[in-house]
OpenMM code with the backbone's topology and positions (N, CA, C; nanometers):
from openmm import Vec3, app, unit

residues = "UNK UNK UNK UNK UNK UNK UNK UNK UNK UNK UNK UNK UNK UNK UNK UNK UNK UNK UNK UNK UNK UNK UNK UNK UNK UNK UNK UNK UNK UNK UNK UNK UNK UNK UNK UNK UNK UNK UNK UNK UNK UNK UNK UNK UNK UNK UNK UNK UNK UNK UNK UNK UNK UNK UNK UNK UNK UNK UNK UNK UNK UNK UNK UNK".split()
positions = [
    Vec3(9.0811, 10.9599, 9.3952),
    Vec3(9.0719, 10.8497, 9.4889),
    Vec3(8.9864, 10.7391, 9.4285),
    Vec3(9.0291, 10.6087, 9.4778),
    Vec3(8.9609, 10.5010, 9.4164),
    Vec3(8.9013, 10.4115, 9.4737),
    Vec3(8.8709, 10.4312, 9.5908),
    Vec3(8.7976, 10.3610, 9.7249),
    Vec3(8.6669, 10.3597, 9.7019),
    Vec3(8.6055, 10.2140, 9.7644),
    Vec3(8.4903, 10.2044, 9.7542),
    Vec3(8.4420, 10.1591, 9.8686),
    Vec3(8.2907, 10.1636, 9.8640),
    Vec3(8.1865, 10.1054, 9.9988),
    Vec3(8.1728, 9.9473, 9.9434),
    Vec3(8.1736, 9.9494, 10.0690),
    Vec3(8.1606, 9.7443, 10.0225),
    Vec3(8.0390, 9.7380, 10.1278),
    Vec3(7.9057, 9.6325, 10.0421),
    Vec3(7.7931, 9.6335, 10.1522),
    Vec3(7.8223, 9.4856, 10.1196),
    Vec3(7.7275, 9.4469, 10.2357),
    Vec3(7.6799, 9.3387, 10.3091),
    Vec3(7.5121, 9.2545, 10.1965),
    Vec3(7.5019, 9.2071, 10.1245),
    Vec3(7.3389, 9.1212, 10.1222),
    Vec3(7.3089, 9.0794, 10.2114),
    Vec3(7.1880, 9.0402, 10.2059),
    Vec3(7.1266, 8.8999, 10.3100),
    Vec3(6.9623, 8.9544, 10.2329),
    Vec3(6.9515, 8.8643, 10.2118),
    Vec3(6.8192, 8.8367, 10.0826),
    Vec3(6.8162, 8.9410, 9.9835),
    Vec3(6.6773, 9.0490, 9.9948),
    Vec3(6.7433, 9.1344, 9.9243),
    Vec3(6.7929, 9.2630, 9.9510),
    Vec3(6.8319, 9.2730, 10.0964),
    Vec3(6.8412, 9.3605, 10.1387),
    Vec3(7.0399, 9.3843, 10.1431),
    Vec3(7.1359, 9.5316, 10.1601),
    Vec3(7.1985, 9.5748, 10.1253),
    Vec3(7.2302, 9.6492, 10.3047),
    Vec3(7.3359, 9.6129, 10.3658),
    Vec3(7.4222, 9.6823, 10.4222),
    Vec3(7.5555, 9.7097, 10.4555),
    Vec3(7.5776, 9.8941, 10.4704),
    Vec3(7.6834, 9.8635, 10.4024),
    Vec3(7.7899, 9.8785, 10.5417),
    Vec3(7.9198, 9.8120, 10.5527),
    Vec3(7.9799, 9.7242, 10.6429),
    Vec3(8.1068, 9.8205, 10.6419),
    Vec3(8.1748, 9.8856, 10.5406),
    Vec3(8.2807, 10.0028, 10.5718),
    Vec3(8.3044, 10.0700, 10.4224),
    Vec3(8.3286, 10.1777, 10.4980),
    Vec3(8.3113, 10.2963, 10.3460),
    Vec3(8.5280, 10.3185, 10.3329),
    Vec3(8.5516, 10.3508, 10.2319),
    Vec3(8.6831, 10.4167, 10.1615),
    Vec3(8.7721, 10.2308, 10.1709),
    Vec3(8.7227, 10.1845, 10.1255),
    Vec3(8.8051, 10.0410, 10.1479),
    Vec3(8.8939, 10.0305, 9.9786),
    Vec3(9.0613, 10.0254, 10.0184),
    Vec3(9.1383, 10.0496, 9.9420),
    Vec3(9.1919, 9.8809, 9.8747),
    Vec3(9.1320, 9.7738, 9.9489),
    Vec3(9.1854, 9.6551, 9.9326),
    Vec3(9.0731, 9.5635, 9.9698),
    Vec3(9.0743, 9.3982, 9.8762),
    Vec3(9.0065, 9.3468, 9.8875),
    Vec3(9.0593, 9.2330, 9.9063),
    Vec3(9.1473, 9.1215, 10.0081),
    Vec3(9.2074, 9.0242, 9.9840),
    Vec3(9.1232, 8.8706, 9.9856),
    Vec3(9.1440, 8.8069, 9.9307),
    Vec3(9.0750, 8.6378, 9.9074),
    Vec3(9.1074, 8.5999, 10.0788),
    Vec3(9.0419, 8.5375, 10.1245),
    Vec3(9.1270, 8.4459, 10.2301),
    Vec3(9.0570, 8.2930, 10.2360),
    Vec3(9.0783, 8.2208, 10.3085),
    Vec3(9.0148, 8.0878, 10.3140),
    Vec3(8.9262, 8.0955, 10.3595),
    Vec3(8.8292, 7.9662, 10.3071),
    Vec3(8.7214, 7.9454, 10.3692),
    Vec3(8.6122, 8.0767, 10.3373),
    Vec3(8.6245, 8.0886, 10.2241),
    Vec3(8.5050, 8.1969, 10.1839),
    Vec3(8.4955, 8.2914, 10.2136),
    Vec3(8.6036, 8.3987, 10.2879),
    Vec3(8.6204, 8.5034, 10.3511),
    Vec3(8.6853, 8.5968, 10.2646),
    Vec3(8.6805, 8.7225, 10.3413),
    Vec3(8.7837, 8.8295, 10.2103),
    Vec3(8.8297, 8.9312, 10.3365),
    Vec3(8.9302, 8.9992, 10.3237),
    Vec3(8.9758, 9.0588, 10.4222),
    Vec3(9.0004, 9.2048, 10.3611),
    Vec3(8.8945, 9.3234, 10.4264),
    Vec3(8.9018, 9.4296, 10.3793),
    Vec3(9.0069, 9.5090, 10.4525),
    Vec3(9.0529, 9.5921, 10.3712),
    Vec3(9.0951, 9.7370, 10.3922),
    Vec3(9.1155, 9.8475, 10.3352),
    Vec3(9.0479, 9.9468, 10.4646),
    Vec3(9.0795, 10.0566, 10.4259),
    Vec3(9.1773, 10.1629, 10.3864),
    Vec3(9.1502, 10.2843, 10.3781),
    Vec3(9.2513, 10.3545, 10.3164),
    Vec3(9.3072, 10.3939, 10.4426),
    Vec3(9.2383, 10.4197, 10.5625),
    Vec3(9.3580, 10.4726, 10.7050),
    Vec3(9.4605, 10.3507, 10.7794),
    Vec3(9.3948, 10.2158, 10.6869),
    Vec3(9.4833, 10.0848, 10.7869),
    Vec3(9.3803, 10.0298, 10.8699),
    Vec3(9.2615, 10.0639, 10.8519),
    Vec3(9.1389, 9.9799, 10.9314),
    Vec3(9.1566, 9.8175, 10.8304),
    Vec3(9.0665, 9.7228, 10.9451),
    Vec3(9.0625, 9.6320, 10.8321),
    Vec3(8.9071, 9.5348, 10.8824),
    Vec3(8.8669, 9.4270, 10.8487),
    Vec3(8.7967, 9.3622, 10.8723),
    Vec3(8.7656, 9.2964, 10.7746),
    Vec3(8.7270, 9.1481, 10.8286),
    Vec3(8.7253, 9.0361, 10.7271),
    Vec3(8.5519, 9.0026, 10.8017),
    Vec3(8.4938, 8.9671, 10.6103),
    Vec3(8.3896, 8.9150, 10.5951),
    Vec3(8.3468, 8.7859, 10.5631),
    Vec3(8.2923, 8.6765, 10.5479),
    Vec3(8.2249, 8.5691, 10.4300),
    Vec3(8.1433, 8.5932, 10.3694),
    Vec3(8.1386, 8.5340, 10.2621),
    Vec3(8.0743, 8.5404, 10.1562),
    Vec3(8.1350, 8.4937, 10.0170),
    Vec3(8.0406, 8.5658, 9.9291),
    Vec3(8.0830, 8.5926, 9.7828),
    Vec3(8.0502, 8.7294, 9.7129),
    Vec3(8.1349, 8.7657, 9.6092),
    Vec3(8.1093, 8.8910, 9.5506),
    Vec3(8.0195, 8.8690, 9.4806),
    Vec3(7.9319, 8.9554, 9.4785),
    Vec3(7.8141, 8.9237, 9.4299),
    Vec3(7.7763, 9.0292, 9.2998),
    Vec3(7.8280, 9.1273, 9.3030),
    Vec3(7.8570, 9.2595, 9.2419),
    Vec3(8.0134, 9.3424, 9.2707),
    Vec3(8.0293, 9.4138, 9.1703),
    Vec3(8.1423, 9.5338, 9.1784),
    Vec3(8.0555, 9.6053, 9.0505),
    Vec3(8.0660, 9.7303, 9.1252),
    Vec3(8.0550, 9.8202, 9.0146),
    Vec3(8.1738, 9.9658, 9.0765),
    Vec3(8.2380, 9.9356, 8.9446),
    Vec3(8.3671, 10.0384, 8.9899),
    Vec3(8.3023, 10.2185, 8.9467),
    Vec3(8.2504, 10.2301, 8.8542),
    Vec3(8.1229, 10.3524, 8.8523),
    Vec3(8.0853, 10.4138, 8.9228),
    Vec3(8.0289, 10.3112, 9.0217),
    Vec3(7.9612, 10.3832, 9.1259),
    Vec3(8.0513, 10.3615, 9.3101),
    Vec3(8.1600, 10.2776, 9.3041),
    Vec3(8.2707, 10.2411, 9.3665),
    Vec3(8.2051, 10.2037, 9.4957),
    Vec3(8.1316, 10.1000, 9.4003),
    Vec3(8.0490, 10.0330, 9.5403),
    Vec3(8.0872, 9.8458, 9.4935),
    Vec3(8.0858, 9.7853, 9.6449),
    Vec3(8.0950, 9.6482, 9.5710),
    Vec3(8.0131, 9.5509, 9.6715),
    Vec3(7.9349, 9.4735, 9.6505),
    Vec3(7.8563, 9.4111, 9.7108),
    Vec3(7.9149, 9.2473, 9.7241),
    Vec3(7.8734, 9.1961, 9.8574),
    Vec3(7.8875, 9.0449, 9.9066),
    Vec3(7.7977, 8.9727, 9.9803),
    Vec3(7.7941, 8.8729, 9.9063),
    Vec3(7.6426, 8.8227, 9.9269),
    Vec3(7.6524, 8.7349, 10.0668),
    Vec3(7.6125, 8.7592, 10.1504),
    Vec3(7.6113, 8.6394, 10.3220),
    Vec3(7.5744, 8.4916, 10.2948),
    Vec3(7.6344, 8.4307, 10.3101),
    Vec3(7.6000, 8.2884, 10.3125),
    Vec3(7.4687, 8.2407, 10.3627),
    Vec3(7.4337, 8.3398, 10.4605),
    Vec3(7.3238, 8.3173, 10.5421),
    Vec3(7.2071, 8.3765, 10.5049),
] * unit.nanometer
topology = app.Topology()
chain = topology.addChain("A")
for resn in residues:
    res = topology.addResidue(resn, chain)
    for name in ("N", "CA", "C"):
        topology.addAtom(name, app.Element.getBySymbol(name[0]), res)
């Protein structure tokens, strides 16, 4: 399996927002639209701030 946790920044702190996420799509306006591996989904803003496929974690930094 090749799913990863995708967290959340906001200074320097790290939370993480949904675990087994199979997809990462661009969308407008600075957003990315996750999904998971069961068909969950949810869209964030930001920017990627990190991927590390290693540890199959990928981080996005909050605008805020």
């Amino acid at each position: 399996m090749c799913e990863s946790s995708v967290f959340i920044k906001k200074g320097n702190t790290e939370s993480l927002i949904m675990e087994n996420v199979a997809a990462i799509l661009p969308q407008k306006g600075g957003r990315f639209l996750l999904r998971g591996l069961l068909g969950e989904s949810m869209e964030v803003k930001g920017q990627i701030d990190e991927i590390n496929l290693m540890a199959h974690k990928i981080i996005i930094k909050s605008p805020e």
